[in-house]
C-alpha positions in Angstrom: 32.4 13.5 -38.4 30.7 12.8 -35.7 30.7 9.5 -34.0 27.4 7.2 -34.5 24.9 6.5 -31.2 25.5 3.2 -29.5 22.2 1.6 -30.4 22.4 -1.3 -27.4 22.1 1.2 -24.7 18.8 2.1 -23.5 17.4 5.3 -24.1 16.1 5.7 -20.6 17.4 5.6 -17.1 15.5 3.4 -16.0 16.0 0.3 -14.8 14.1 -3.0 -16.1 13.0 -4.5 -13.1 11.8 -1.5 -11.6 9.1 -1.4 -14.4 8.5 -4.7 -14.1 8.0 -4.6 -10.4 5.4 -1.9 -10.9 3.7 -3.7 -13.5 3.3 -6.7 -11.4 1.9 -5.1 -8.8 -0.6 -3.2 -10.8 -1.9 -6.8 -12.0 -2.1 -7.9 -8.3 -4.0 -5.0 -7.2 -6.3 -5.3 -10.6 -6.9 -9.1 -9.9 -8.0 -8.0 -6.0 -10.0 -5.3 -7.3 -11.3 -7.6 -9.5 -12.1 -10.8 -7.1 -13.7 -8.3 -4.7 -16.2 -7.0 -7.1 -17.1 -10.8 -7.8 -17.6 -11.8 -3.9 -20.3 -9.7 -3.6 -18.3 -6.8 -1.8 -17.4 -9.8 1.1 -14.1 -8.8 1.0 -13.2 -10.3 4.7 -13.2 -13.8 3.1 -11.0 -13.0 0.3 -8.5 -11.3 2.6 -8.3 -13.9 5.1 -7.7 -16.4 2.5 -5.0 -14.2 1.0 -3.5 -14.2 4.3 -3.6 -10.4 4.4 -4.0 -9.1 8.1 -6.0 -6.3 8.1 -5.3 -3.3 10.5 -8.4 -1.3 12.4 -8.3 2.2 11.5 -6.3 4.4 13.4 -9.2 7.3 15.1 -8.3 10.7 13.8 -8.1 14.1 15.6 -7.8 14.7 19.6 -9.2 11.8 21.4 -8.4 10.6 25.1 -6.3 7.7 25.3 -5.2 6.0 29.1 -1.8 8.6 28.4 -4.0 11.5 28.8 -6.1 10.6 31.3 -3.2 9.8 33.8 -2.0 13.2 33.0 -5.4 14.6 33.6 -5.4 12.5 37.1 -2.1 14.5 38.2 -3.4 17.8 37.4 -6.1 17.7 39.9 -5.8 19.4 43.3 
């Protein structure tokens, strides 16, 4: 006869509060979504008042930077 299933163990792995943690932040990213649409697309105002700092964009590719034109200084004869 085979023994019968613990029924108060969970059936998954995971843990609780890592669902829950994902489900909150879902909600805060839906209710930012959200109040962004409603300002109009003036998002500066809402981020400053949610005390977010937001970072300049980062160039992409090759582009010269005070580094590289030091090391282009040296190379000249």
């Amino acid at each position: 006869m085979k023994p019968e299933p613990n029924i108060t163990t969970p059936a998954t792995t995971t843990k609780p509060t890592a669902r829950r943690s994902f489900l909150l932040g879902a909600t805060l990213a839906s209710a930012g979504a959200v109040a962004a649409v409603v300002a109009g697309g003036n998002t500066t105002e809402i981020v400053g008042a949610l005390g977010v700092e937001s970072k300049p964009a980062k160039p992409k590719g090759y582009h010269v930077t005070p580094h590289i034109s030091q090391y282009y200084e040296t190379t000249k004869l």
